[in-house]
KOLROVEX-820659 format. One line per field, with one value per residue: residue number from 1; residue in three letters; z, x, y of N, C-alpha, C in turn. Coordinates in Angstrom, 1 decimal, padded with zeros to 4 digits, always signed. Example, Ala and Ser with C-alpha at 12.3 -4.5 7.8 and 13.67 -1.06 7.14 Angstrom:
2
num: [1	2];
residuo: [ALA	SER];
nZ: [+007.8	+007.1];
nX: [+013.2	+012.8];
nY: [-005.7	-002.2];
caZ: [+007.8	+007.1];
caX: [+012.3	+013.7];
caY: [-004.5	-001.1];
cZ: [+007.8	+007.9];
cX: [+013.2	+012.9];
cY: [-003.3	+000.0];
END
This chain:
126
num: [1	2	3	4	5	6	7	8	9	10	11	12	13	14	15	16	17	18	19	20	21	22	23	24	25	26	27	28	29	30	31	32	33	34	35	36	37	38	39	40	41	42	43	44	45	46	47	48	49	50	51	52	53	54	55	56	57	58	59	60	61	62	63	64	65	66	67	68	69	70	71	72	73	74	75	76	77	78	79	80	81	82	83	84	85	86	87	88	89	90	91	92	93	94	95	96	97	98	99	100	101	102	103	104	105	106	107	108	109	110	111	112	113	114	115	116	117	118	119	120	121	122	123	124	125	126];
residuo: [UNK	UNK	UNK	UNK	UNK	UNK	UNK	UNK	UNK	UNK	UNK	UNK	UNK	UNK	UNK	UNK	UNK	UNK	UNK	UNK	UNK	UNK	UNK	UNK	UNK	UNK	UNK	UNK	UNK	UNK	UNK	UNK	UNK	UNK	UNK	UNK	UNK	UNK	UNK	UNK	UNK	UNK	UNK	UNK	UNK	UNK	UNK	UNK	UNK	UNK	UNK	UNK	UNK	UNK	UNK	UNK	UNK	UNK	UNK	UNK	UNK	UNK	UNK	UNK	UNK	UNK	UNK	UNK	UNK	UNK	UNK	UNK	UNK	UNK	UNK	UNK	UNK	UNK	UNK	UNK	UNK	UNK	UNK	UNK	UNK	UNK	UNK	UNK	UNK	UNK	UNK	UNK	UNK	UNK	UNK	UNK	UNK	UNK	UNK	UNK	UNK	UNK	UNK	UNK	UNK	UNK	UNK	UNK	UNK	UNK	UNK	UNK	UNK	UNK	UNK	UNK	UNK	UNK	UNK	UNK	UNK	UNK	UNK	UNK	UNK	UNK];
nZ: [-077.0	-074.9	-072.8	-070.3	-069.4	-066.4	-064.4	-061.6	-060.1	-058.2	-057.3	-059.5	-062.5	-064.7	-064.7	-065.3	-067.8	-069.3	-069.0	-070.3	-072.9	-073.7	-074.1	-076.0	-077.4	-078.4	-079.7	-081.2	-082.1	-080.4	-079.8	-078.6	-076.3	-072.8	-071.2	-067.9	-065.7	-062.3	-060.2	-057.2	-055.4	-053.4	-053.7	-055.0	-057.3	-058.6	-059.0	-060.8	-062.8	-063.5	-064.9	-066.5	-068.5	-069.1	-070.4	-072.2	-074.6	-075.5	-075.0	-075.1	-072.6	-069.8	-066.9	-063.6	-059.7	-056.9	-053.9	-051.6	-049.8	-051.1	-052.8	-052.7	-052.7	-054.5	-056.6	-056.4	-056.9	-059.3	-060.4	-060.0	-061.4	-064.1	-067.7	-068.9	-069.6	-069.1	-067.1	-066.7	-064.7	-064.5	-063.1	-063.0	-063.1	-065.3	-068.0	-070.9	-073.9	-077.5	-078.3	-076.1	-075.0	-077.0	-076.3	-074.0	-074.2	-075.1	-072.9	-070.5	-067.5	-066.3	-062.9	-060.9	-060.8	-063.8	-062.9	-061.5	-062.3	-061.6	-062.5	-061.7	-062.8	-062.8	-063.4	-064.8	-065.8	-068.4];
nX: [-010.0	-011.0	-008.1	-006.6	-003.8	-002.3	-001.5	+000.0	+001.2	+002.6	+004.3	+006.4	+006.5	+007.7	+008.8	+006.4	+005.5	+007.1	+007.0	+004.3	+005.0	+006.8	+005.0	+003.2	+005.3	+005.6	+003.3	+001.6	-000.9	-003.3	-006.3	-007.5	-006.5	-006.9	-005.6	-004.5	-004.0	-002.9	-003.4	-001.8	-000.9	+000.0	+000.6	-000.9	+000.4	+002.0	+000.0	-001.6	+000.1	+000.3	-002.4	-002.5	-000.9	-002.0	-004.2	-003.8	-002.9	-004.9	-007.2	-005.9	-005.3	-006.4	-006.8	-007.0	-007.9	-006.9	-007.4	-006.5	-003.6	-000.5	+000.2	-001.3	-003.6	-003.7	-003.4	-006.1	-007.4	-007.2	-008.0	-011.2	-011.8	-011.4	-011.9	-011.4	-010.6	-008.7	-006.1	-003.3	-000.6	+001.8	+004.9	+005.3	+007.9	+008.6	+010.0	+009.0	+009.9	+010.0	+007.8	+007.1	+004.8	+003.1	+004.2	+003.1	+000.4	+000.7	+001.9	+000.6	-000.3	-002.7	-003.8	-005.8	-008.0	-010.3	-013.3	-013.5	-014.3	-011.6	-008.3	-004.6	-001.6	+001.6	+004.7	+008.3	+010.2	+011.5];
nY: [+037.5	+039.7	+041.9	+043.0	+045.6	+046.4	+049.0	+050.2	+052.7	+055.2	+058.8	+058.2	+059.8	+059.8	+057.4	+055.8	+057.2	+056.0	+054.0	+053.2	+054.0	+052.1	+050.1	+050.8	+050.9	+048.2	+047.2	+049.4	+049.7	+048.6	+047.1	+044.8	+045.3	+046.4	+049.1	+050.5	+052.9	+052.9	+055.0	+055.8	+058.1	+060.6	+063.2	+065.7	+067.2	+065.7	+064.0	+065.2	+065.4	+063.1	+062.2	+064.2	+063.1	+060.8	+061.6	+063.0	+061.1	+060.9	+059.1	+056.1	+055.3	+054.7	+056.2	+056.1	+056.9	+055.7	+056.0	+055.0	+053.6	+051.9	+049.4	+047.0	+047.8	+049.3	+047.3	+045.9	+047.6	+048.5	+045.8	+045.6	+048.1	+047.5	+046.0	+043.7	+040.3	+038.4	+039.3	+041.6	+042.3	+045.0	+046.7	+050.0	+051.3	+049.0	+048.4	+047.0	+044.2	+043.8	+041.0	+040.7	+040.9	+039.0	+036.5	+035.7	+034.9	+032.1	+030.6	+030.9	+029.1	+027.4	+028.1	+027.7	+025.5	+025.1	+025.4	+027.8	+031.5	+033.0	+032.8	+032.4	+033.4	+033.2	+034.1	+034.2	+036.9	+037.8];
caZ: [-075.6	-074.1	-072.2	-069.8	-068.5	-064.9	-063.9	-060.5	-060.1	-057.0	-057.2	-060.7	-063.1	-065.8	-064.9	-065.9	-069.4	-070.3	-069.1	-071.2	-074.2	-074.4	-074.3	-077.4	-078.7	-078.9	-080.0	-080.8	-081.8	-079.0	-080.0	-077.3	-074.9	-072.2	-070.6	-067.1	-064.7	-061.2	-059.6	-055.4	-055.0	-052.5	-053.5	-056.2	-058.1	-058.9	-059.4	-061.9	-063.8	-064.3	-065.1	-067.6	-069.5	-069.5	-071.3	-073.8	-075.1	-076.7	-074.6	-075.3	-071.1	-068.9	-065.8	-062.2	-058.7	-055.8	-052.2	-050.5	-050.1	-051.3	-054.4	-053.0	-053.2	-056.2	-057.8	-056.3	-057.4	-060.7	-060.7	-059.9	-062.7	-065.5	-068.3	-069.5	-069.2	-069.1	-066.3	-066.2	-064.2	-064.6	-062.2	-063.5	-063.7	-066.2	-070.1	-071.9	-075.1	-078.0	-077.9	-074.2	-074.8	-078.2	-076.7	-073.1	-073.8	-075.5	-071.8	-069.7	-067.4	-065.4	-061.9	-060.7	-061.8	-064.8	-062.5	-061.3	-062.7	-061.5	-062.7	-061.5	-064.0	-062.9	-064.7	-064.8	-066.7	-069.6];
caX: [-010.2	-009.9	-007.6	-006.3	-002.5	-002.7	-000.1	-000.1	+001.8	+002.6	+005.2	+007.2	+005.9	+008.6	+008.6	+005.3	+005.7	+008.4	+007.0	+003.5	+005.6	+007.2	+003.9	+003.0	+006.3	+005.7	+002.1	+000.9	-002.7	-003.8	-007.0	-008.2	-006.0	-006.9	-004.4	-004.9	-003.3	-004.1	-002.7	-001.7	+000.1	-000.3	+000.7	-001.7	+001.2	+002.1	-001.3	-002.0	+000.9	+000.0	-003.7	-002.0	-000.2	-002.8	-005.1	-002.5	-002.6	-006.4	-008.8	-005.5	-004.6	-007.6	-006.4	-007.8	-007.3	-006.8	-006.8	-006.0	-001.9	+000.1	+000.6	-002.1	-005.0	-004.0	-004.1	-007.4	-008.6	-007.2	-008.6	-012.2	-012.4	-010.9	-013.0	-010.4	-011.1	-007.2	-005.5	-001.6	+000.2	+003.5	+004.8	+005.4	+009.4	+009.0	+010.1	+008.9	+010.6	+009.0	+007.4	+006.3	+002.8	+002.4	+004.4	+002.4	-000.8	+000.9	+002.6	-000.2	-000.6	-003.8	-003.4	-007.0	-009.4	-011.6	-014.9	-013.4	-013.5	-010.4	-007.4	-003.9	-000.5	+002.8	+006.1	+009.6	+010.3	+012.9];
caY: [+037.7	+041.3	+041.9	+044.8	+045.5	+047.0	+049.4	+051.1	+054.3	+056.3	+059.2	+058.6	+060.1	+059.5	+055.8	+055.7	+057.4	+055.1	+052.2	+053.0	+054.3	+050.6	+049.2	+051.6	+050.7	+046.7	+047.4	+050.7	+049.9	+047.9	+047.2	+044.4	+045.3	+048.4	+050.0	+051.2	+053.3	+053.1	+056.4	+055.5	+059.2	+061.4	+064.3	+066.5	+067.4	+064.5	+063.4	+066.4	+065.6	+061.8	+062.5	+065.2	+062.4	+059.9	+062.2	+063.3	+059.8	+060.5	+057.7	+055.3	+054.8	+055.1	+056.5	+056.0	+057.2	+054.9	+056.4	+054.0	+053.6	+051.1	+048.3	+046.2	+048.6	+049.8	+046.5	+045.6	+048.6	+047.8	+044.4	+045.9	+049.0	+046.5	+045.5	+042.6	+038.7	+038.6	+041.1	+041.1	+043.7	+045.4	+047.8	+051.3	+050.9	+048.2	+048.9	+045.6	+044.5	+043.1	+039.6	+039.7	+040.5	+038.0	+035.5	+035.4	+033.9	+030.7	+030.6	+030.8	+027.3	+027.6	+027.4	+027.0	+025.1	+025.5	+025.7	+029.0	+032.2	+033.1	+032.4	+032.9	+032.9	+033.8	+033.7	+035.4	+038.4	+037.0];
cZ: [-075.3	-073.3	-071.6	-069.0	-067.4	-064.6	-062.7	-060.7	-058.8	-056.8	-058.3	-061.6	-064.2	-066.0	-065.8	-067.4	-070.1	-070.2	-070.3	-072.8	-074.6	-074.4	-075.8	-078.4	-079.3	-079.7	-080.6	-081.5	-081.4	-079.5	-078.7	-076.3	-074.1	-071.3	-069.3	-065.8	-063.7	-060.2	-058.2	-055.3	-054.8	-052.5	-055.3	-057.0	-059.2	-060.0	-061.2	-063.2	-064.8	-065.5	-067.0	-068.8	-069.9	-070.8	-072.6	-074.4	-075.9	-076.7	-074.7	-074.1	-070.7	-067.3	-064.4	-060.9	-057.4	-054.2	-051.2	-050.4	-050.0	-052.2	-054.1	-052.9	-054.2	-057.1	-058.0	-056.6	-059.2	-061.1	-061.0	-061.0	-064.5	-066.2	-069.0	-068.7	-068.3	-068.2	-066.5	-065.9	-064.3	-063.7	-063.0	-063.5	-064.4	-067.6	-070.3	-073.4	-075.8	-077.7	-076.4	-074.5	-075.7	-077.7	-074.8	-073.2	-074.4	-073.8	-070.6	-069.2	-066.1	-064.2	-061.0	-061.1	-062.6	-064.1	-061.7	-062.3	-062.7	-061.9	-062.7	-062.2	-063.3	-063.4	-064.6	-065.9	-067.4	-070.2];
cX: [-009.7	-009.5	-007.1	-004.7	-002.9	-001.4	-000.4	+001.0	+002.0	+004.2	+006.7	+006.4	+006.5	+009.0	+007.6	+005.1	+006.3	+007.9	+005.6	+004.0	+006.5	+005.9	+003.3	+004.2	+006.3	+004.2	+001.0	-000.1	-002.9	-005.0	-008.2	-007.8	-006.3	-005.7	-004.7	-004.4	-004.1	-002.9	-003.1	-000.8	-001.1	-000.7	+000.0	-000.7	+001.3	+001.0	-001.8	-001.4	+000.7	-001.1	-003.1	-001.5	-000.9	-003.9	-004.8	-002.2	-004.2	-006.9	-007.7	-005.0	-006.0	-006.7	-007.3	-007.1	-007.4	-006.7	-006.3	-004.4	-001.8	-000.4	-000.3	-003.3	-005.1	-004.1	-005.3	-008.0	-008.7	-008.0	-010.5	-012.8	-011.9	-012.1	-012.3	-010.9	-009.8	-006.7	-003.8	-001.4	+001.3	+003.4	+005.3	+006.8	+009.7	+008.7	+009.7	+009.5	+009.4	+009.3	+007.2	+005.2	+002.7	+003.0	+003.6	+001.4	-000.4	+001.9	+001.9	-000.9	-001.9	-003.3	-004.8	-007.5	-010.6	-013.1	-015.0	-013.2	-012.6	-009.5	-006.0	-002.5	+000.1	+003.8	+007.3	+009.6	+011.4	+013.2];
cY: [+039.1	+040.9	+043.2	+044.0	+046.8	+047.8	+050.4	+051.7	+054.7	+056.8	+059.1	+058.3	+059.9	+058.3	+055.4	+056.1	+056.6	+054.0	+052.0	+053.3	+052.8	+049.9	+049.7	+050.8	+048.7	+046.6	+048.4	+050.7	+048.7	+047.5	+045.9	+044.6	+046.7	+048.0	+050.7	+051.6	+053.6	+054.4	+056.0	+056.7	+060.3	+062.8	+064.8	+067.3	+066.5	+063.9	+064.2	+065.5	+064.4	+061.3	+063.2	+064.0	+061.6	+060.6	+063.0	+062.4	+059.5	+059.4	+056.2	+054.6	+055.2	+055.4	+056.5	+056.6	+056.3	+055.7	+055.8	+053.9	+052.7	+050.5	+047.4	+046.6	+048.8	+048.6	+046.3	+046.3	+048.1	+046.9	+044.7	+046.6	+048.1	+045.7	+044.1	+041.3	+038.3	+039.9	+040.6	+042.3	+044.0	+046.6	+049.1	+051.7	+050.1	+048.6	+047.3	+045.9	+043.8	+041.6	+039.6	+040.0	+039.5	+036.9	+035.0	+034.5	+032.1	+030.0	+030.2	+029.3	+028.5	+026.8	+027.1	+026.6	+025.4	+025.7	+026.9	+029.9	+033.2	+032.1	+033.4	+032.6	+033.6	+033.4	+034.6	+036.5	+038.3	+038.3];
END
């Protein structure tokens, strides 16, 4: 099953590296999974600088720009440009360790019904 991790962005730029360089570091060839940053910052600095890093990662982050402000545009935008069956989001200050992506999908309780295709999972962050 592909899958895509969602990460919105706006205004730390060095969160953002760290938080995709732990995603590298539990995983670093990804091969179903995309990766995709949704850029909600304002300021074209910023913006430059994010763009700049995503594309120094050679097709491995797909980057996007949201104009809209705030954490629930940028997901939905997220949610929209995602090619994944599977979405999970992390916010752009989270390092993961190993075992959270391999030990997630044995985790996953469906919370609507199979004659939707939506489906909503949440869970603590151990």
């Amino acid at each position: 099953m592909k899958s895509s991790i969602i990460i919105p962005t706006a205004g730390r730029p060095f969160a953002i590296r760290a938080a995709i360089r732990s995603l590298f570091a539990i995983s670093p060839n990804i091969h179903d999974t995309e990766l995709l940053v949704v850029d909600n910052n304002a300021q074209e600095d910023l913006v430059r600088d994010v763009y700049g890093y995503c594309a120094s990662l050679n097709g491995r982050v797909r980057c996007i720009r949201e104009s809209n402000p705030g954490s629930t545009a940028a997901r939905h935008r997220g949610i929209k440009e995602s090619r994944g069956e599977l979405l999970t989001f992390i916010d752009d200050d989270v390092e993961v360790s190993h075992g959270w992506l391999g030990s997630q999908p044995a985790k996953l309780p469906t919370v609507i019904p199979n004659e939707s295709r939506l489906k909503q999972i949440k869970g603590p962050i151990e």
